[in-house]
N, C-alpha and C positions, 0 to 999 in steps of 0.2 A: 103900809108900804105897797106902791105897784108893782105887780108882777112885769115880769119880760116882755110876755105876750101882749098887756096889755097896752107898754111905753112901743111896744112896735106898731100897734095897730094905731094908736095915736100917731106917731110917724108916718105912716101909709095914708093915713087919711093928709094931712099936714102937705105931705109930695102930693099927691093929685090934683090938691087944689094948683099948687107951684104951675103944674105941669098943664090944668088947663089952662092959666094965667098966660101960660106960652104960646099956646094956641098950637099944641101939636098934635099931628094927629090923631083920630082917637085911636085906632090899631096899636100904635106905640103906647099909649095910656094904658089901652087894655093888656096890655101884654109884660109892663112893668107892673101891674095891679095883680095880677094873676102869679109873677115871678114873686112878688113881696108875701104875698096869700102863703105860696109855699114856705117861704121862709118864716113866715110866724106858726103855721100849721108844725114845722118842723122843730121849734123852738117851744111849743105847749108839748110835744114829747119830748122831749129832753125833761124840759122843767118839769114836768109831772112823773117822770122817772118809769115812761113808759108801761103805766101800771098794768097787772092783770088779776083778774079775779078780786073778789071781796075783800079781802086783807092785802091786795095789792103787792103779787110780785111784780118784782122792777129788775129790768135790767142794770140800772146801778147802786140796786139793793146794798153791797157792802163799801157802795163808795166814799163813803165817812166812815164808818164804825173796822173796816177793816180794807185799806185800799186797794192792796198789792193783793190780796185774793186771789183775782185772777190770773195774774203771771206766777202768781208759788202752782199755782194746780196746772198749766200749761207747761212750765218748769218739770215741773215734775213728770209730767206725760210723756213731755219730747226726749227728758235724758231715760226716762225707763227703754223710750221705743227705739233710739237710736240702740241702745245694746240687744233689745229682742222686738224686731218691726210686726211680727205674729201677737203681740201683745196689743195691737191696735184693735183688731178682731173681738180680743177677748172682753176690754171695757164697752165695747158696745153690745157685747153680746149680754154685759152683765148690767148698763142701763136699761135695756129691752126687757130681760128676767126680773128686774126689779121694780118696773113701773107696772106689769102687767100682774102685779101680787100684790095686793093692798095697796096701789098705786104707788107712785117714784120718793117712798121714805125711807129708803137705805135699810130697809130691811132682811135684803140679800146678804149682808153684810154680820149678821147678826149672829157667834157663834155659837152651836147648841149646846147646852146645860145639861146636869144629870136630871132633871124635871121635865127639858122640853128639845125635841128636835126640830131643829130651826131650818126654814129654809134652803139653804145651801146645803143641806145633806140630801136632799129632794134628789133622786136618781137623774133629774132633767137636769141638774145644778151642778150634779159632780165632777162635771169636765169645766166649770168655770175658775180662769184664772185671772190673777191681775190685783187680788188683794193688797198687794204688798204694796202696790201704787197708791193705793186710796187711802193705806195708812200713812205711807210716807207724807200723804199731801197734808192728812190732818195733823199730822205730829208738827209739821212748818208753821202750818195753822195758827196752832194752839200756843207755840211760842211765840209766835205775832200779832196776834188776837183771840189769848182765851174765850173760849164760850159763844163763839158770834158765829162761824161759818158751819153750815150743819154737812154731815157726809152725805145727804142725798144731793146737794147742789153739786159738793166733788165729784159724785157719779156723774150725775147728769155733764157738767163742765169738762169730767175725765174724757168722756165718750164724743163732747163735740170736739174736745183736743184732738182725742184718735182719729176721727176723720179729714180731719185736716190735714193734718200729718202726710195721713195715708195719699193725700192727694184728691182727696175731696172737698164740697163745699165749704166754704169758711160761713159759720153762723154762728146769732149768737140766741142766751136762752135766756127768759128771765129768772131771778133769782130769790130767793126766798122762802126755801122748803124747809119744813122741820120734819127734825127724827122721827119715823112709828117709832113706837115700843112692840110690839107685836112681831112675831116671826115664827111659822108655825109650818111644817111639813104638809099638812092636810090642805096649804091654800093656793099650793103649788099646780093644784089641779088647774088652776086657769090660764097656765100654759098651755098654748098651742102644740100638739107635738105633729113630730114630722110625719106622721100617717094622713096628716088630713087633705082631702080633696079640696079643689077650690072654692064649690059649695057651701063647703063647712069651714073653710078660712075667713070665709065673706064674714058669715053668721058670726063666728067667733073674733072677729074684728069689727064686725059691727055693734057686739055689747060694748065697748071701749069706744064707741063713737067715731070710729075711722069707716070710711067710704071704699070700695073694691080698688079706686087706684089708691088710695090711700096705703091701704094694705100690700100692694104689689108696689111700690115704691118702699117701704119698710122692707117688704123682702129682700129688695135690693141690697140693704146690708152684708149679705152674703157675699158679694163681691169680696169679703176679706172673710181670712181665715177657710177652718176643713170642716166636715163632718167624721165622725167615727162609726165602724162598720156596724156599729151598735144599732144605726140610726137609720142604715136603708139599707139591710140585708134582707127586708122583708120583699124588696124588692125585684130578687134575684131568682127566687125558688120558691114553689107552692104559694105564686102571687093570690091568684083565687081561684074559683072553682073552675075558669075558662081556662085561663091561663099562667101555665107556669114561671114565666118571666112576664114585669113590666109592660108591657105593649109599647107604652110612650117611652121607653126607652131604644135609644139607639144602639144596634147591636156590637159594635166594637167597644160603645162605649160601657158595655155590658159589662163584655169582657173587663175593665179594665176594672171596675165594682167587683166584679168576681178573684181577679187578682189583687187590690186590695186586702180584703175579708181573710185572705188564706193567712193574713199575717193574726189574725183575733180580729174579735169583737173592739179591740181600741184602736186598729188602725186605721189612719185617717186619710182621707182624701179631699184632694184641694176642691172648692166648689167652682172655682174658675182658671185659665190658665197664669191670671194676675194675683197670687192670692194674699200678697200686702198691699199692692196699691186697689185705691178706691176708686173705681171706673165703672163703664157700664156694660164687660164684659160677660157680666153673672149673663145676662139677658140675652147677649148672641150665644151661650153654649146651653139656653133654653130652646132657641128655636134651633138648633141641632141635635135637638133630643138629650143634652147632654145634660141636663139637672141634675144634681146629687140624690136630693132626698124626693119623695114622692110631693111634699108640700112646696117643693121648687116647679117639678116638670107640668105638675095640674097647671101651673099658671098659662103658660103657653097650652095644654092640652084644650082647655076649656077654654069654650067662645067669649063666654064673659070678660075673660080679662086677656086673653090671646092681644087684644088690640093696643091693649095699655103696654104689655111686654113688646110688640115690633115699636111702639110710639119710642121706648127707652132706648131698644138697640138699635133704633134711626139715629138719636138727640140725646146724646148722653147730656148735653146743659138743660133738656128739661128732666129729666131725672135728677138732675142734682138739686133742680129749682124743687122740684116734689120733694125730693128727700126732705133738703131740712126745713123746710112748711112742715112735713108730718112729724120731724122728732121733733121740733119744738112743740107740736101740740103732746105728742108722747110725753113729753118730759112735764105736761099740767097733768096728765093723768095722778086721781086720787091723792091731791097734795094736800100735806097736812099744815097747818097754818095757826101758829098762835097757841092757845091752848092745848089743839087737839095732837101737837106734839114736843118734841124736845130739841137741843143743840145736845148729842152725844159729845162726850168729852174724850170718850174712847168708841170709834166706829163696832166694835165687835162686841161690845155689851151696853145694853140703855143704862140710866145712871144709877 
């Protein structure tokens, strides 16, 4: 049987002849040959299913074996966020925590045993929300096509729904991750926490093969949802041996860290003044000093990346074009593929 591609490029050849038979110019020849190029160029992805990696995720990975996939888990996202819009924040926060730990196999998801603490009891993990989404999607799932869609493709998908949502880029990811089995406390360490300088966020994004804008475009995320005063009261008092407050912090907005904190250690503060929609305000309340966590204000403090954060709060459409370039590379991180994992039947325990 021929392929598409191939009955088209027989076609293109087929017109050109036609067309010098015409005796038309060549400019116009050249310019229909080049228009048709794209169209078969664009027709071998389609038909090849946009493949990536070695066992080939596809972006229409369940479009035979389960087709509606993608509108049960966007379904599911937009009726959870219309009742709590702060839930957007939360699946991206919990895509991000779960690719960055044995790479994007839903392993965040996994809950701990009287043998073994999983994950999500990771002190970095215990303010994440939004489970009930990723079950609800798999339960639709599994009544529409037992055993075929794995929960780490629902995170990943969960998370590009929330941005949408929220009011940012529409993209799409390929699809085709299987379950880890694995979920263990101890691997939580390769979380970046908010203490880190920009220095050490580079370094620490650059074992994950992300580039410094790379990374500062990820940060961007922040644009939704808070921090808790858990996370940058180190900020405030006995910063270091020089100085007892921040430096790179703005001093009203000190204060206003400082008013926070008097409520506990779990009171939170918005990181932007937009903190459900998705926009590129994280980055103007950078260069007003206003950063939440110390891992926010380095960005703008350090020359490194200073250029990349005014590039964002000039051009929020090249921000968004960064963003989802770096989640979809995010969402390849450590994927398991074939043997090396499973379709959970139930997201919260392997089978």
């Amino acid at each position: 049987m021929i392929s598409l591609p191939v009955l088209l490029q027989n076609s293109l050849i087929r017109l050109i002849s036609s067309l010098l038979l015409l005796n038309l110019p060549v400019k116009v020849i050249k310019m229909v040959n080049h228009c048709l190029f794209a169209v078969i160029l664009l027709m071998e992805m389609i038909v090849s299913g946009m493949r990536f990696g070695a066992d080939a995720l596809r972006m229409d990975y369940y479009i035979m074996a389960c087709p509606f996939a993608e509108g049960i888990v966007k379904n599911t996202v937009n009726n959870a966020l219309e009742t709590d819009a702060t839930l957007a924040a939360a699946l991206v926060r919990m895509h991000f925590h779960d690719c960055f730990v044995e790479g994007c196999d839903a392993s965040i998801l996994i809950d701990s045993t009287r043998d073994n603490t999983a994950e999500k009891d990771s002190p970095a993990n215990l303010s994440l929300r939004g489970y009930e989404i990723i079950d609800d999607a798999k339960e639709q799932l599994e009544n529409q096509c037992p055993g075929i869609v794995s929960c780490a493709d629902i995170v990943a998908m969960a998370a590009r729904d929330a941005v949408f949502f929220a009011g940012g880029p529409v993209y799409d990811i390929p699809k085709g991750r299987k379950d880890g089995r694995r979920s263990k406390i101890e691997d939580t360490i390769n979380l970046p926490p908010p203490t880190l300088n920009s220095s050490e966020l580079v370094m620490r994004f650059g074992q994950h093969g992300f580039s410094a804008q790379e990374m500062v475009a990820l940060s961007g995320a922040h644009t939704l949802g808070v921090a808790r005063c858990s996370s940058f009261k180190n900020r405030l008092s006995n910063f270091d041996s020089t100085n007892d407050m921040d430096p790179t912090l703005e001093t009203t907005f000190a204060k206003t860290l400082s008013e926070t904190c008097r409520a506990g250690d779990n009171a939170e503060q918005v990181f932007d003044s937009t903190r459900n929609t998705f926009d590129n305000d994280y980055y103007n309340a950078l260069q007003r000093k206003a950063g939440v966590l110390t891992s926010d204000q380095t960005l703008y403090a350090s020359m490194k990346t200073r250029g990349i954060v005014n590039a964002y709060a000039m051009n929020q459409a090249r921000f968004f074009f960064d963003f989802q370039q770096t989640m979809v590379k995010m969402s390849r991180l450590g994927v398991k593929e074939g043997s090396k994992g499973e379709i959970r039947e139930n997201c919260r325990k392997t089978n």
